[in-house]
C-alpha positions as CSV (number, residue, x, y, z in Angstrom):
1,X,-121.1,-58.4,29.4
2,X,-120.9,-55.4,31.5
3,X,-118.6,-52.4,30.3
4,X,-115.8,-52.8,33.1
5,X,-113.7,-50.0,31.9
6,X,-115.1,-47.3,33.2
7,X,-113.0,-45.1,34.8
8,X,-113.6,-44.9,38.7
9,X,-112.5,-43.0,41.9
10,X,-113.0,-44.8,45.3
11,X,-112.7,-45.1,48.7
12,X,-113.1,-47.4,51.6
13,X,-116.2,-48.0,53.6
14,X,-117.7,-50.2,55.8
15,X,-121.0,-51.6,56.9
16,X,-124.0,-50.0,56.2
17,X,-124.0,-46.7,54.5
18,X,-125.4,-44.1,51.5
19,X,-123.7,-42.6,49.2
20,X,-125.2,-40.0,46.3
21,X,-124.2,-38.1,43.9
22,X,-125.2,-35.1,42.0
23,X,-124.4,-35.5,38.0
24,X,-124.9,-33.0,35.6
25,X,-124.0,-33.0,31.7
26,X,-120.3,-31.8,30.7
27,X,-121.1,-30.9,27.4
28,X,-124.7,-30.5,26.3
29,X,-123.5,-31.9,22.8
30,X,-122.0,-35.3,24.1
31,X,-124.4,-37.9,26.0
32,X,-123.5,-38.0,30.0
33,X,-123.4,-41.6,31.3
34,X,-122.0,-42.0,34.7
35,X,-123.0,-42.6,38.4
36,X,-122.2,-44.5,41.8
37,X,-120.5,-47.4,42.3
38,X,-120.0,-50.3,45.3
39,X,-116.8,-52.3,44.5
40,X,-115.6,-55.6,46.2
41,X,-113.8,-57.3,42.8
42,X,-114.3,-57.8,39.4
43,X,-117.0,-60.4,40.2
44,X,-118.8,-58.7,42.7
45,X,-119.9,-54.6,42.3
46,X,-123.1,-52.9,41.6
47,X,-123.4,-49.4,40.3
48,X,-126.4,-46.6,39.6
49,X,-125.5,-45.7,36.1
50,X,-127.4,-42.6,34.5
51,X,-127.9,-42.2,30.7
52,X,-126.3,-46.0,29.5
53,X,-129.9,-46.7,27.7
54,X,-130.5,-43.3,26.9
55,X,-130.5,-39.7,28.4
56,X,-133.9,-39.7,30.9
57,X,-133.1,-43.9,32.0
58,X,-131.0,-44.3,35.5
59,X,-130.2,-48.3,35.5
60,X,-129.1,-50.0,38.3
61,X,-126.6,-52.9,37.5
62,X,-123.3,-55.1,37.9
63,X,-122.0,-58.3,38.8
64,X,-122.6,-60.9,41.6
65,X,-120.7,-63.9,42.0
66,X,-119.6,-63.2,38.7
67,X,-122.9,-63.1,36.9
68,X,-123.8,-59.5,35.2
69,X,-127.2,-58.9,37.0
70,X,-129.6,-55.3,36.0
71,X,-131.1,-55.0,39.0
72,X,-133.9,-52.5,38.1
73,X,-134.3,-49.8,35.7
74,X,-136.3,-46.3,35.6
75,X,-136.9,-43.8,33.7
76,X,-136.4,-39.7,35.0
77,X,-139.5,-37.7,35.0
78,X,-139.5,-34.8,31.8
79,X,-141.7,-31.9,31.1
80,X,-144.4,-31.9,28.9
81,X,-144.0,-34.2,25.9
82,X,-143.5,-31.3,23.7
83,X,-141.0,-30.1,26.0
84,X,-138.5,-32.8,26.9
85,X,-135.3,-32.1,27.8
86,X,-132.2,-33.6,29.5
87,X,-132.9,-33.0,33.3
88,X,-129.7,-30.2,34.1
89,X,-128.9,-32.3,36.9
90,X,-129.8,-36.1,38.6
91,X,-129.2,-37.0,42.1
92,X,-128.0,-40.5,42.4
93,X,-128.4,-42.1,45.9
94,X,-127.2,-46.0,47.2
95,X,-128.1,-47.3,50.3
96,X,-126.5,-50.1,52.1
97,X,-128.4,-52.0,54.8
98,X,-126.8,-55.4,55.5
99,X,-126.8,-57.6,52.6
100,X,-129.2,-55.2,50.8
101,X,-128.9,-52.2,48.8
102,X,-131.3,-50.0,47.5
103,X,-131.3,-47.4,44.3
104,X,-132.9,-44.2,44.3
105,X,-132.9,-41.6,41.8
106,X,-134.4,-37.6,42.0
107,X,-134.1,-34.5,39.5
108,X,-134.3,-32.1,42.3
109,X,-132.7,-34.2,45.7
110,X,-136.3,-33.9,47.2
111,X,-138.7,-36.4,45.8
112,X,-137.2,-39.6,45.2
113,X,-137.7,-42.1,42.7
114,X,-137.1,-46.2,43.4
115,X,-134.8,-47.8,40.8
116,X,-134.1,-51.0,42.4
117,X,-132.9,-53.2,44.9
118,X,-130.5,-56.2,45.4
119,X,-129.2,-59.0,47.6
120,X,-125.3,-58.1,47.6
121,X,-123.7,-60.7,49.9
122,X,-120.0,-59.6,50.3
123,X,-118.0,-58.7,53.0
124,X,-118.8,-55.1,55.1
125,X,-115.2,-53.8,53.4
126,X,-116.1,-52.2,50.0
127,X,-115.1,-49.6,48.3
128,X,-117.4,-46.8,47.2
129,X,-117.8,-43.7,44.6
130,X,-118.3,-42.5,41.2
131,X,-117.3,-43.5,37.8
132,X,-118.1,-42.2,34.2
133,X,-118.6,-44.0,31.1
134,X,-117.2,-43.4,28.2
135,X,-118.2,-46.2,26.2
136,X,-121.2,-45.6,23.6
137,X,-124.1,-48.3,23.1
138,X,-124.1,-48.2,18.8
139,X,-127.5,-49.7,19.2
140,X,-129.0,-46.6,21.1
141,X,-126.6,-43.7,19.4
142,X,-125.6,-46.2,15.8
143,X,-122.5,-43.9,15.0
144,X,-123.1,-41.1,16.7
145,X,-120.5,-39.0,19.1
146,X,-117.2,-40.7,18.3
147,X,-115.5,-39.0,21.0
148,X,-117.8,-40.5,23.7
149,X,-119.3,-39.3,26.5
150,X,-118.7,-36.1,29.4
151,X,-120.4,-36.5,32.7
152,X,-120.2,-33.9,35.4
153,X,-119.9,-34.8,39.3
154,X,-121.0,-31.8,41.1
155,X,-121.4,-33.5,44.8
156,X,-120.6,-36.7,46.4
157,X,-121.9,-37.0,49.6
158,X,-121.6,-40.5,52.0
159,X,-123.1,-41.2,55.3
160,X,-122.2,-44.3,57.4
């Protein structure tokens, strides 16, 4: 199942809208997993989590009628293979559009990357914002960091 306890801070919307963040790592010796989230309930949210299956993947994922659903997965652009690096920052954006809602990731907040897409039939009152992760998968990090994660928000931005 889905980690459900990550910490969150929201607030209302309605309708259509986008949201985006831009993430950066807290602590270049911890991992930074974090991102956007949509909330209706416990059974019914999405979010755009960077770094949960390793530090250059953006997943998009969540529940739906109370089924844990990933709806599409990417992988951040690096530098040259001798070269890579955690990107200093990632732009996460969510777009609403009816019952649709679209993920898009970016390193610089100019060229765009498609992560996925997904029906999301609930209501037009959600909530909307950010959480961060602190919960470690042992298979990709098997006993490392035992104090967790640190994630950075440096903007959160929403358009209705």
């Amino acid at each position: 199942h889905l980690n459900r306890s990550a910490p969150f801070l929201l607030r209302a919307s309605s309708g259509d809208f986008t949201i985006q963040a831009t993430c950066a790592p807290a602590n270049d010796s911890l991992p930074s997993i974090g991102g956007l989230v949509i909330w209706n309930d416990d059974d019914n949210f999405l979010r755009l989590v960077w770094g949960s299956r390793g530090k250059h993947e953006v997943s998009f994922e969540g529940c739906i009628d109370g089924q844990d659903v990933i709806a599409g997965r990417g992988q951040l652009p690096v530098g040259l293979p001798q070269r890579i690096s955690l990107p200093r920052q990632v732009v996460l954006r969510l777009v609403r559009r009816g019952d649709q809602v679209t993920a898009l990731c970016s390193t610089d907040g100019l060229q765009w990357f498609g992560v996925g897409q997904a029906a999301f039939p609930v209501p037009p009152d959600v909530e909307v914002g950010l959480h961060a992760v602190g919960w470690i998968d042992r298979t990709l990090y098997p006993g490392a960091f035992p104090t967790g994660t640190a994630i950075r928000f440096r903007a959160f931005q929403m358009w209705s």
